[in-house]
C-alpha positions as CSV (number, residue, x, y, z in Angstrom):
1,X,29.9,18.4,56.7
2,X,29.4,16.1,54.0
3,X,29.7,13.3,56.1
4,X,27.0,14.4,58.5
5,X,24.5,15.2,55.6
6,X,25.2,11.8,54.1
7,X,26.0,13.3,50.7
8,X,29.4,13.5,48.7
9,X,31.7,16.1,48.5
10,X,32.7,16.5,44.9
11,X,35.4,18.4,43.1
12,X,33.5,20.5,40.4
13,X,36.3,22.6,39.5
14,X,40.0,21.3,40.0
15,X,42.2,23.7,38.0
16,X,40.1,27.0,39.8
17,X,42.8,28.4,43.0
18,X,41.2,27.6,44.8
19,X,39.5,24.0,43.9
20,X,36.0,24.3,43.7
21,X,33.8,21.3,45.5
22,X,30.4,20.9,45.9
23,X,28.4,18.3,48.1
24,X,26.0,16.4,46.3
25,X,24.4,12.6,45.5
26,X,26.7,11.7,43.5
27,X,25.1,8.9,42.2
28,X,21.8,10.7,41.4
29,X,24.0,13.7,39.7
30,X,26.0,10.6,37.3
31,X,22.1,9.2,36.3
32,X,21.2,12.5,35.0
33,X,24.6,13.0,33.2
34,X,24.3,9.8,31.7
35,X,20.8,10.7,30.5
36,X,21.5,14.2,29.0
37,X,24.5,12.1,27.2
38,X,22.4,9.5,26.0
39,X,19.0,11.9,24.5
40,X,22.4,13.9,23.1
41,X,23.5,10.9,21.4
42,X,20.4,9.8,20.2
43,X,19.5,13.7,18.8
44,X,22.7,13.6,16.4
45,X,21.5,10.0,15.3
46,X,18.1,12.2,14.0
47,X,17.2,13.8,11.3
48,X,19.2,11.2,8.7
49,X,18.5,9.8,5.4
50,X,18.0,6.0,5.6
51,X,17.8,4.3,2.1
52,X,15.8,1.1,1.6
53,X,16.1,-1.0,-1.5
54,X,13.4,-3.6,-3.2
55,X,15.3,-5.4,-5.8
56,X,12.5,-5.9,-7.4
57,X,8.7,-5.7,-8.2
58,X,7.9,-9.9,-7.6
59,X,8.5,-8.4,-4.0
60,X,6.1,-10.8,-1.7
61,X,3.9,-9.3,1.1
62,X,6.3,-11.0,3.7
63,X,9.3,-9.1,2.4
64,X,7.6,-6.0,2.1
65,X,5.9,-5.9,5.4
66,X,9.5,-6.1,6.9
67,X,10.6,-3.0,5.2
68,X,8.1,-1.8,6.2
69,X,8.7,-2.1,9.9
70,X,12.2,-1.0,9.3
71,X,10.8,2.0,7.9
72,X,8.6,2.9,10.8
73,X,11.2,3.4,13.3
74,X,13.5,4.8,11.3
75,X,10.5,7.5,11.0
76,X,9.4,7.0,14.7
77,X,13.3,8.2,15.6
78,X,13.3,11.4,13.1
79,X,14.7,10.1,10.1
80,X,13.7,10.2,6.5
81,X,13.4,7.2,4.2
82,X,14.3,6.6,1.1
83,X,12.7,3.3,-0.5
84,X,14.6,2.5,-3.9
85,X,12.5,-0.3,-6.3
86,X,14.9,-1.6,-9.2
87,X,13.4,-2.4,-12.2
88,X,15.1,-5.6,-14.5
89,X,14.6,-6.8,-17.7
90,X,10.9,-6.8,-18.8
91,X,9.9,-5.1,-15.7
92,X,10.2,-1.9,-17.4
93,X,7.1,-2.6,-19.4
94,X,5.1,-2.9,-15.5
95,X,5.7,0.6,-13.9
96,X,2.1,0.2,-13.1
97,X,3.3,-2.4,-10.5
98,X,6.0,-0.1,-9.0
99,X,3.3,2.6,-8.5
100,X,1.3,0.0,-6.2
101,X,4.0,-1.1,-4.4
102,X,4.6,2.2,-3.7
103,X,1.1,3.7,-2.5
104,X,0.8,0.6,-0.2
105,X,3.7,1.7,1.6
106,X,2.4,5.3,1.7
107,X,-0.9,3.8,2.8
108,X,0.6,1.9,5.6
109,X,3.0,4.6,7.0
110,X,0.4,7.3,6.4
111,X,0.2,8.0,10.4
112,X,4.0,8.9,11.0
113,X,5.2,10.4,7.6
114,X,4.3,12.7,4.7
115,X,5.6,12.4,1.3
116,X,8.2,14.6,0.8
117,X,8.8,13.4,-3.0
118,X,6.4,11.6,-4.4
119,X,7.2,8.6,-6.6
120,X,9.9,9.5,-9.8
121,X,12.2,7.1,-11.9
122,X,15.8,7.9,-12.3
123,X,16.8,5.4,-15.1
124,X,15.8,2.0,-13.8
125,X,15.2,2.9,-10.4
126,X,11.7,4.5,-8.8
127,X,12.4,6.4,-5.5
128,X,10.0,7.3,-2.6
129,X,10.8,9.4,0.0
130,X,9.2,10.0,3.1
131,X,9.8,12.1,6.1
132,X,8.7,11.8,10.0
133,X,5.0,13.6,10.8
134,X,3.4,12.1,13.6
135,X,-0.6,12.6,13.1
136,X,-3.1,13.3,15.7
137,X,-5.0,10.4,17.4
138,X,-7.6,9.7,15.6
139,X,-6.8,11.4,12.3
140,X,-8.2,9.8,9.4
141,X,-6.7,9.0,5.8
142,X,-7.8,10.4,3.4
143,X,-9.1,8.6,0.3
144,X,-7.0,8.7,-2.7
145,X,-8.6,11.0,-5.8
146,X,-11.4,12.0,-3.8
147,X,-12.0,15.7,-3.8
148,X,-12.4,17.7,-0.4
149,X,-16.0,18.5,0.6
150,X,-17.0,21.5,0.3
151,X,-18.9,24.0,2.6
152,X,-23.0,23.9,2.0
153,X,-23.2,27.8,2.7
154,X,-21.6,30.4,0.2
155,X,-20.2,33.7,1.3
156,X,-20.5,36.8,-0.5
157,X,-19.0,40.3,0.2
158,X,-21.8,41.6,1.3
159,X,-23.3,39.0,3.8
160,X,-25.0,40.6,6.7
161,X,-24.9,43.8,5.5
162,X,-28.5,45.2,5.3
163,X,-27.6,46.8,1.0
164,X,-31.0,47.9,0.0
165,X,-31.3,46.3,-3.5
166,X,-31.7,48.8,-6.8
167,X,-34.0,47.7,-9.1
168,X,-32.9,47.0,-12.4
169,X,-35.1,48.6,-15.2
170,X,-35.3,46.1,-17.8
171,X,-35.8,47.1,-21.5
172,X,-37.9,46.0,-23.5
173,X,-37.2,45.3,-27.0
174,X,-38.7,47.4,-29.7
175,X,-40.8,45.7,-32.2
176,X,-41.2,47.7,-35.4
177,X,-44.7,48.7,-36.5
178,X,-45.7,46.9,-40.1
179,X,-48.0,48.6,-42.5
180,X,-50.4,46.8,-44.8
181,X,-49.1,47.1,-48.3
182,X,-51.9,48.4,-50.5
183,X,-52.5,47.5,-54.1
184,X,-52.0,50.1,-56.1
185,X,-53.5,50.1,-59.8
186,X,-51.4,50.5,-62.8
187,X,-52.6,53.6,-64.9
188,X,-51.2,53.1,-68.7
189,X,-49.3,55.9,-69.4
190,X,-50.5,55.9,-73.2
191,X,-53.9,54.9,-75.1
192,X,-53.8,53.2,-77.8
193,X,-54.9,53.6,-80.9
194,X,-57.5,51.1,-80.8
195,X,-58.5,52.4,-77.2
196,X,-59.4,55.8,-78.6
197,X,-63.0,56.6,-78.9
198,X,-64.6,56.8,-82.4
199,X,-65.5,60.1,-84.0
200,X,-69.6,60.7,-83.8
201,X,-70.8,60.9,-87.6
202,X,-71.9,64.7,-86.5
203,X,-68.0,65.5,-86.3
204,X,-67.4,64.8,-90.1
């Protein structure tokens, strides 16, 4: 039967009683094995931590850009990175230079990863690490220390609803009436001797 249908007959099952067989392309049925095997493999290769070390800050542009590339399709197959910069000697005094390496590299990996921790030093060491996010097509980077925009029109709780406004009475302040201070004369309480009048020369 197989013969006439120009397939194989293979034996699916041989410790069943009885064997089990089942006629097939053989060929096409290994080419699908083999590919199941080999996206099986290559999903158990994923999701690793690959480390990758600059032994220093005089790193040149050349060097760099390899890493780099090394990075990318270590991203590009599901992996993390890890970049490690050592620091020698003086070089502690330059962290500054560390830092730019570093936001290059986040610069130029920006559309397959996202920073999963930022840049940190661990004695003389500064670390980077970076896992796999794929952005869309054309998604753009976003400017370092600029702020988001923000919307033009505010929102309030009671948008669209028609709230017929209550006035507010408004109180005005109270100015205190001044009265005009009138002089007032100062009557002598006593008269003096010499204020007395004289006696008339009729009185004596």
């Amino acid at each position: 039967m197989a013969r006439e249908a120009g397939m194989d007959l293979v034996e699916v099952a041989p410790t069943a009683r009885p064997p089990v067989c089942k006629i097939m392309d053989y060929g096409k049925w290994r080419y699908q094995q083999q590919k199941k095997e080999d996206k099986s493999r290559a999903s158990a290769r994923a999701g690793q931590l690959k480390e990758l070390k600059l032994k220093t800050v005089k790193i040149g542009d050349h060097d760099l850009m390899i890493k780099i590339t090394h990075a990318k399709a270590f991203l590009e197959e599901g992996n993390k990175v890890q970049f490690t910069l050592q620091f020698k000697g003086r070089e502690m005094a330059h962290l500054d230079l560390g830092r730019d390496i570093f936001t290059k590299i986040k610069s130029e990996l920006w559309a397959v990863s996202k920073i999963e921790r930022d840049s940190k030093m661990e004695g003389r060491r500064m670390t980077l690490v970076l896992q796999p996010d794929r952005k869309q097509p054309g998604a753009k980077q976003p400017v370092p220390g600029q702020a988001p925009a923000k919307s033009v029109t505010g929102f309030s709780a009671t948008a669209g609803l028609n709230i017929p406004v209550r006035p507010v009475a408004i109180k005005q302040p109270t100015i205190p009436s001044v009265q005009p201070a009138v002089p007032t004369t100062a009557v002598p309480a006593t008269v003096t001797a010499a204020a007395r009048p004289l006696a008339t020369a009729g009185a004596r």
